[in-house]
HTML snippet that shows the backbone in 3Dmol.js (N, CA, C, O; Angstrom):
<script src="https://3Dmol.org/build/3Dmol-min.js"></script>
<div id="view" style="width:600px;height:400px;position:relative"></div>
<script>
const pdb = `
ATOM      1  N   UNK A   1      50.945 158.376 147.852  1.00  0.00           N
ATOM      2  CA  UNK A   1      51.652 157.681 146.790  1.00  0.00           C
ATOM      3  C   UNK A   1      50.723 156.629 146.195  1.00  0.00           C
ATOM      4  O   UNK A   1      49.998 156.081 147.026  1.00  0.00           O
ATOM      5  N   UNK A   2      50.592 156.228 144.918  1.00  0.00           N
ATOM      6  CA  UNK A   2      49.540 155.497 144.352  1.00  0.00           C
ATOM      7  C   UNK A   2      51.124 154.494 143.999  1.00  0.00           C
ATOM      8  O   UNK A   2      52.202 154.790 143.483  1.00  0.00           O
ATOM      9  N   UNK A   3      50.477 153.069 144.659  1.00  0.00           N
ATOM     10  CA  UNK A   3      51.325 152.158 144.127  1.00  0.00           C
ATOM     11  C   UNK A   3      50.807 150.841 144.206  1.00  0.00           C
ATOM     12  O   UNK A   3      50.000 150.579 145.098  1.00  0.00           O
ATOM     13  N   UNK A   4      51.231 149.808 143.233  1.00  0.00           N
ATOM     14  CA  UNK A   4      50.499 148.879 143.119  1.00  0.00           C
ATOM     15  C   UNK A   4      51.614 148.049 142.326  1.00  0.00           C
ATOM     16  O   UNK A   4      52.507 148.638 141.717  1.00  0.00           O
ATOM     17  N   UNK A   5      51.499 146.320 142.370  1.00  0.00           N
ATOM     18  CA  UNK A   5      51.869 145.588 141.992  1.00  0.00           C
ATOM     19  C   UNK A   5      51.099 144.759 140.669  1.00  0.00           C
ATOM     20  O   UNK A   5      49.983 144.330 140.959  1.00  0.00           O
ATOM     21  N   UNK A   6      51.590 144.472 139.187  1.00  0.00           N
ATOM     22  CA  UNK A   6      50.991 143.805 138.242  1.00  0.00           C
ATOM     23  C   UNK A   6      51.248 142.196 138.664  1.00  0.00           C
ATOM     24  O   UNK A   6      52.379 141.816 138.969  1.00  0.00           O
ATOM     25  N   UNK A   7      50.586 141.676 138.658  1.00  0.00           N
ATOM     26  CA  UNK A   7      50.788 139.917 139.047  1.00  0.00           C
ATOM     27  C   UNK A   7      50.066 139.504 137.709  1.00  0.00           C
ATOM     28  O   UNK A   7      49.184 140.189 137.191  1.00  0.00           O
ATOM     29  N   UNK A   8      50.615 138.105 137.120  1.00  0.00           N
ATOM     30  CA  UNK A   8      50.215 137.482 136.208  1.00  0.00           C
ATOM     31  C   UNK A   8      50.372 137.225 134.979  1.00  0.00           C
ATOM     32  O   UNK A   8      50.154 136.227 134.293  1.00  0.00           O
ATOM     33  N   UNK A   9      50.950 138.670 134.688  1.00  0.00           N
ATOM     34  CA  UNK A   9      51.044 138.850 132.918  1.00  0.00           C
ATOM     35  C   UNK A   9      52.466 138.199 132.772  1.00  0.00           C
ATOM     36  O   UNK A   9      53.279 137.889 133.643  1.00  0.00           O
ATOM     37  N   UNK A  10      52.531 138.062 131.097  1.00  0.00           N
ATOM     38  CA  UNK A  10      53.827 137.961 130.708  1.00  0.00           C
ATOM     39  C   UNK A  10      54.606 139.547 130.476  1.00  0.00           C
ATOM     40  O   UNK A  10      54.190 140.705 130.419  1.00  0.00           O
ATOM     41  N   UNK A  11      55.774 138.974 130.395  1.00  0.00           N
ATOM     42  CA  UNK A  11      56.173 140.573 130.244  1.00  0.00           C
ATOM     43  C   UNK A  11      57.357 140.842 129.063  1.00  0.00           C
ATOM     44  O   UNK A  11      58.453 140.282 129.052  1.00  0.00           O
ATOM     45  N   UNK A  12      57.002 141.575 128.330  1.00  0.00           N
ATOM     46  CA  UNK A  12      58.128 141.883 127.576  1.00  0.00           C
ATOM     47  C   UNK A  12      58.815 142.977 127.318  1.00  0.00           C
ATOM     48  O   UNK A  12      58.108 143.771 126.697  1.00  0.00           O
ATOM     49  N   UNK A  13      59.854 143.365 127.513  1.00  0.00           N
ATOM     50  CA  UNK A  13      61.088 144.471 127.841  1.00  0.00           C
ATOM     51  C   UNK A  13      61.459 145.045 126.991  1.00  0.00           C
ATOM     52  O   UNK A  13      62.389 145.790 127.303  1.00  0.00           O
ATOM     53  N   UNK A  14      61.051 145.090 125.542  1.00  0.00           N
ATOM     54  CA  UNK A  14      61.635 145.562 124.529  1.00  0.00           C
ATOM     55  C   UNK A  14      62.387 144.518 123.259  1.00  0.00           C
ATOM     56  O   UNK A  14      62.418 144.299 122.048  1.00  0.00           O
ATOM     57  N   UNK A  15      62.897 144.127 124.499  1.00  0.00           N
ATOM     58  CA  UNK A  15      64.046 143.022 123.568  1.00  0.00           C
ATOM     59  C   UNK A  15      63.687 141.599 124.165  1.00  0.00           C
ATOM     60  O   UNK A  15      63.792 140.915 123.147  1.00  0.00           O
ATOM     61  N   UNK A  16      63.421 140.949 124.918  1.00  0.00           N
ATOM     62  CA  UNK A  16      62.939 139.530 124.912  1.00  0.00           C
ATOM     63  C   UNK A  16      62.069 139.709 126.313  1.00  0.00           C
ATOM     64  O   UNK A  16      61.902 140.520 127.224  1.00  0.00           O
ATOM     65  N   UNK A  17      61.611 138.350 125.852  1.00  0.00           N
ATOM     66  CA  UNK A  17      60.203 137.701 126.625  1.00  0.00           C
ATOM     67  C   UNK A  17      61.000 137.392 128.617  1.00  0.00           C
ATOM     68  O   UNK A  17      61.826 136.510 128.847  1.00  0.00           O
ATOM     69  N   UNK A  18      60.474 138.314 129.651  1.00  0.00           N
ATOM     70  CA  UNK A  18      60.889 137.811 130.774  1.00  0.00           C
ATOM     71  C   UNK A  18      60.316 136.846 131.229  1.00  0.00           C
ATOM     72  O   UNK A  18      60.801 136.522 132.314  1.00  0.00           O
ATOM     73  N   UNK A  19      59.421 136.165 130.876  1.00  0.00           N
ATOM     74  CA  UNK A  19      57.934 135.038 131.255  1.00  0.00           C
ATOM     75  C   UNK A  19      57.011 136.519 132.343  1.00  0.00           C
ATOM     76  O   UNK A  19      56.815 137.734 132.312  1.00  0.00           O
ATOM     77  N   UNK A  20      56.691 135.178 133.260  1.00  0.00           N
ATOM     78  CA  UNK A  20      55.566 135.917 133.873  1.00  0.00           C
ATOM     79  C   UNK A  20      56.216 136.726 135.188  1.00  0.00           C
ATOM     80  O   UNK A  20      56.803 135.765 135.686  1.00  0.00           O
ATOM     81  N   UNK A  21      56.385 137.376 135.711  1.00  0.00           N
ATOM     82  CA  UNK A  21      56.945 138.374 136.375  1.00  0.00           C
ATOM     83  C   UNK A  21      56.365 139.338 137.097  1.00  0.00           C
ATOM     84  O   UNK A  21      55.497 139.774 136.341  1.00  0.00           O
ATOM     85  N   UNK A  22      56.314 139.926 138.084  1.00  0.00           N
ATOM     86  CA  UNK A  22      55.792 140.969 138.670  1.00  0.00           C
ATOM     87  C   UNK A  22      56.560 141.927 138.390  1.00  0.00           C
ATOM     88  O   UNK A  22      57.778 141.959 138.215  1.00  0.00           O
ATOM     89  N   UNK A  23      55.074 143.411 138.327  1.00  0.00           N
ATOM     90  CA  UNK A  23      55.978 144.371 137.848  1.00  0.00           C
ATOM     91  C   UNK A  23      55.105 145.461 139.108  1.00  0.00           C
ATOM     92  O   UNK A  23      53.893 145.629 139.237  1.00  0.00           O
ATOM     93  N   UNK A  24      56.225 146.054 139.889  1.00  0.00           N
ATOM     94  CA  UNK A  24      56.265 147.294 140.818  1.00  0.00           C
ATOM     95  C   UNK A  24      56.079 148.299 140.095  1.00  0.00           C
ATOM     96  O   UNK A  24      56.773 148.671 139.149  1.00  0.00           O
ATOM     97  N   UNK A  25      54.857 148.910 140.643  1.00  0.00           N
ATOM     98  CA  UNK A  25      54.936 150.401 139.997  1.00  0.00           C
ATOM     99  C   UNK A  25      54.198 151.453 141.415  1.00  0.00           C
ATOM    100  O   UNK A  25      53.402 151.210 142.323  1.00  0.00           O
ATOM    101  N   UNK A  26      54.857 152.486 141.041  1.00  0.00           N
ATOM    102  CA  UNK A  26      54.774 153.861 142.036  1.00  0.00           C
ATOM    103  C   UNK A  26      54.725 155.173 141.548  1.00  0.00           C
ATOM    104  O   UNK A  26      55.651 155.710 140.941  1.00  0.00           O
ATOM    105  N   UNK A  27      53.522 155.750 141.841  1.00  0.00           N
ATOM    106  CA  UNK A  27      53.430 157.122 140.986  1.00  0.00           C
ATOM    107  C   UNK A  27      53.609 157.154 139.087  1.00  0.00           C
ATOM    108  O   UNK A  27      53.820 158.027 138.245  1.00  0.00           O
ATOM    109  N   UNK A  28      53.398 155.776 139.085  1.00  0.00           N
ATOM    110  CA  UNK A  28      53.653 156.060 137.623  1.00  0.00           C
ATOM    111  C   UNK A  28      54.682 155.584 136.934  1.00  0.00           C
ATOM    112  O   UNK A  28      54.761 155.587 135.705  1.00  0.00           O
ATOM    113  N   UNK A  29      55.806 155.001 137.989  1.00  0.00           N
ATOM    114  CA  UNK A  29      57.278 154.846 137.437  1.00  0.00           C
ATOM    115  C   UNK A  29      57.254 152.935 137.464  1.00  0.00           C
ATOM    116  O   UNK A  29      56.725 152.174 138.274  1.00  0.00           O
ATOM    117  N   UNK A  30      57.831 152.730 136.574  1.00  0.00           N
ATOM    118  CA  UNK A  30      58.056 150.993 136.973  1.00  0.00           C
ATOM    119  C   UNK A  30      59.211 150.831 137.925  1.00  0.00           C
ATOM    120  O   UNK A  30      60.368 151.106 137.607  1.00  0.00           O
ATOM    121  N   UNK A  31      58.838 150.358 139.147  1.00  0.00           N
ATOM    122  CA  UNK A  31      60.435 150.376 140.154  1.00  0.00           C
ATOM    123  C   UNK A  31      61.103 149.276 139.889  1.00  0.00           C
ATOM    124  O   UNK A  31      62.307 149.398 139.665  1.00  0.00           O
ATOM    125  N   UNK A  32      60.581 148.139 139.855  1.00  0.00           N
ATOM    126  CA  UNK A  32      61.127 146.697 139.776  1.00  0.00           C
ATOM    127  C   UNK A  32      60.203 145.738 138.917  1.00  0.00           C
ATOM    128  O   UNK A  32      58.989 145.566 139.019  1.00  0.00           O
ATOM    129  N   UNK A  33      61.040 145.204 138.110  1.00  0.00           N
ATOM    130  CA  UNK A  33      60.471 143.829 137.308  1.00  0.00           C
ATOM    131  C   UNK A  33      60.943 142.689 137.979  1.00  0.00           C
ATOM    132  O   UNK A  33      62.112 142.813 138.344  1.00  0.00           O
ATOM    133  N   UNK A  34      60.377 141.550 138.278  1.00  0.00           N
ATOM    134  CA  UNK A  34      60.506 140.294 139.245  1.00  0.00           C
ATOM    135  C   UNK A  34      61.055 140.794 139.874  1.00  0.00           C
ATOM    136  O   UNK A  34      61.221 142.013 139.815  1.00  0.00           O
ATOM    137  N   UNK A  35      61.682 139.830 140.951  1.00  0.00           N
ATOM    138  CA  UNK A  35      62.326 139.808 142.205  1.00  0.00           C
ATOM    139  C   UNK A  35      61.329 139.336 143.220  1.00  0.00           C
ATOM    140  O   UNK A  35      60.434 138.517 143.011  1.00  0.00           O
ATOM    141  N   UNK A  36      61.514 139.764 144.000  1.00  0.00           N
ATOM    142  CA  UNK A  36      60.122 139.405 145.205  1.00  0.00           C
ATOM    143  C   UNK A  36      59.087 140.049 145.214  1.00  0.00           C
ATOM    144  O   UNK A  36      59.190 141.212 144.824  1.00  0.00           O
ATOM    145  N   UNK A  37      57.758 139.574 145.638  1.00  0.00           N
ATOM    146  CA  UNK A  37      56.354 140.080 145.742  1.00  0.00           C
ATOM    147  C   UNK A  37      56.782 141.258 146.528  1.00  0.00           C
ATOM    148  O   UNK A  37      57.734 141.165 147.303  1.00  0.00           O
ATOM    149  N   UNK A  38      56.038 142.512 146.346  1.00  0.00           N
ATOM    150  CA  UNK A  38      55.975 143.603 147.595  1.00  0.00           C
ATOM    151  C   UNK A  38      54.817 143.551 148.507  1.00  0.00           C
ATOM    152  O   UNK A  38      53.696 143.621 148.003  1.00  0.00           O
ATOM    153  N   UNK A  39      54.893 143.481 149.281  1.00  0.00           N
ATOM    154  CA  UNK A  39      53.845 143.497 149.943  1.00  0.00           C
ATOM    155  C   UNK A  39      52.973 144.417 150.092  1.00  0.00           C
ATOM    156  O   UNK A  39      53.335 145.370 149.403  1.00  0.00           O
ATOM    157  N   UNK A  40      51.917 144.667 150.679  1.00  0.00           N
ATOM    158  CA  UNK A  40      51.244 145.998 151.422  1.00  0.00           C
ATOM    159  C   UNK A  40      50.531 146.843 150.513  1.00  0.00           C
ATOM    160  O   UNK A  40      49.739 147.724 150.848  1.00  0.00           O
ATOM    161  N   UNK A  41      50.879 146.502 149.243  1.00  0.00           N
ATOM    162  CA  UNK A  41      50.407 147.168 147.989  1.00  0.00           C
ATOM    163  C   UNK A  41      48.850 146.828 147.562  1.00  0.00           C
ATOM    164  O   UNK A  41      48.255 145.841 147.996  1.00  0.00           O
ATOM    165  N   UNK A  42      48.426 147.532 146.889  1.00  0.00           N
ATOM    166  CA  UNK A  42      47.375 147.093 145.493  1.00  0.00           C
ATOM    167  C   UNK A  42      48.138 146.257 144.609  1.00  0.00           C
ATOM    168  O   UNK A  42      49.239 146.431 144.086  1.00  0.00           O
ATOM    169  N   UNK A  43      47.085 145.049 144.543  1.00  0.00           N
ATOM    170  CA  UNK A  43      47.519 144.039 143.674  1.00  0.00           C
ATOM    171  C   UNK A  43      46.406 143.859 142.203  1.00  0.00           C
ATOM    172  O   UNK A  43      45.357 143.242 142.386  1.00  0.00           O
ATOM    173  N   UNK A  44      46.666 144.345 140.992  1.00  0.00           N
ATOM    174  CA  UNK A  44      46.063 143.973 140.087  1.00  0.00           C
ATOM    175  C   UNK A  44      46.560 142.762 139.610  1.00  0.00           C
ATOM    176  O   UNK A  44      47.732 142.402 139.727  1.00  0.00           O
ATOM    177  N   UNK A  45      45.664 142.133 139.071  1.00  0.00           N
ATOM    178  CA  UNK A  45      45.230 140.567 138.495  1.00  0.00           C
ATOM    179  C   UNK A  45      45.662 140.875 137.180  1.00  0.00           C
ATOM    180  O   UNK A  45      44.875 141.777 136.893  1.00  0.00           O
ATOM    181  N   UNK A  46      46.403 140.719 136.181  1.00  0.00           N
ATOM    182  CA  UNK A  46      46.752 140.807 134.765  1.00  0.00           C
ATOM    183  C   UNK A  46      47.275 139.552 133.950  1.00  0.00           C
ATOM    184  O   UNK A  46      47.881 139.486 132.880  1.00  0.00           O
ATOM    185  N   UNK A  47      46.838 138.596 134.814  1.00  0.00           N
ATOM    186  CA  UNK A  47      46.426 136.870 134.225  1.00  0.00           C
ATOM    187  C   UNK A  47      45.608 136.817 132.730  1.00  0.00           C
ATOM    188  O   UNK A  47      44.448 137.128 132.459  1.00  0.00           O
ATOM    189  N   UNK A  48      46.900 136.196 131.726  1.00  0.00           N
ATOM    190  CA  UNK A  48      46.176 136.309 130.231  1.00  0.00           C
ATOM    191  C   UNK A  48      46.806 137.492 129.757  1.00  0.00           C
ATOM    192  O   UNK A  48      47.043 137.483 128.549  1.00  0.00           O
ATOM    193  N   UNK A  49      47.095 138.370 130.305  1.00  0.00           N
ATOM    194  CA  UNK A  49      47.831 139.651 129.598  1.00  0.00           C
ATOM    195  C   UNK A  49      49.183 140.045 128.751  1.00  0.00           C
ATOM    196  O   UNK A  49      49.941 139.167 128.339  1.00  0.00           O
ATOM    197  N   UNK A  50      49.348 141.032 128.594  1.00  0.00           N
ATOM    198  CA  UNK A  50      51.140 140.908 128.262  1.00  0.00           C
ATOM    199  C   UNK A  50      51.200 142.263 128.425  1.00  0.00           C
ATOM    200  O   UNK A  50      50.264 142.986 128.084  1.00  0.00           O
ATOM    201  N   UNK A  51      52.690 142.878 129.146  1.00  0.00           N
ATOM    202  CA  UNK A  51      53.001 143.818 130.033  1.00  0.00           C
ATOM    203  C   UNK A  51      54.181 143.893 128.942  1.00  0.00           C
ATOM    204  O   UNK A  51      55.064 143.036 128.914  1.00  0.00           O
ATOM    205  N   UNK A  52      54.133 145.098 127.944  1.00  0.00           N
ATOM    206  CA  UNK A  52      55.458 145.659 127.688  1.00  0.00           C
ATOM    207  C   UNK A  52      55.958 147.179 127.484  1.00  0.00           C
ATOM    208  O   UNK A  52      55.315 148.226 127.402  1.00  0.00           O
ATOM    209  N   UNK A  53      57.322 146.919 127.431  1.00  0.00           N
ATOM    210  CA  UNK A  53      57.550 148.858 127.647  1.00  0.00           C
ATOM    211  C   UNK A  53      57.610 149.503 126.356  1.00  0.00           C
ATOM    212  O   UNK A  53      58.045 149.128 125.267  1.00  0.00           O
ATOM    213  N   UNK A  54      57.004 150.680 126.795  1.00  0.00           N
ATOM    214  CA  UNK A  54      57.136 151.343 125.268  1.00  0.00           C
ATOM    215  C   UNK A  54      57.939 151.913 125.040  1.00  0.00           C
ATOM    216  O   UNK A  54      58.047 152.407 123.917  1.00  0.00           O
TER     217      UNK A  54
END
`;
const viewer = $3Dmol.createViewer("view");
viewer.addModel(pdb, "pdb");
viewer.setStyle({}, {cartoon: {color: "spectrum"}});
viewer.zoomTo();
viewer.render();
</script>
């Protein structure tokens, strides 16, 4: 399973700004926006960025 956590960025959802947020992703899929850090994962750095869905 290729999975990894985005740390840093801002994030935006379509419709408004969540601030900065972690975003879970697995195989490709976004599992969770904020909530708690996951652990155990790949962590990319996306400090300065902006994370939104298309």
């Amino acid at each position: 399973m290729n999975e990894f956590v985005i740390v840093g960025a801002k994030v935006f959802d379509g419709e408004k700004n969540l601030g900065q947020v972690d975003v879970h992703v697995a195989d490709g899929v976004i599992v969770s926006v904020g909530g708690p850090r996951v652990t155990g994962v790949e962590v990319v750095d996306a400090t300065g960025a902006t994370c939104c869905r298309a």
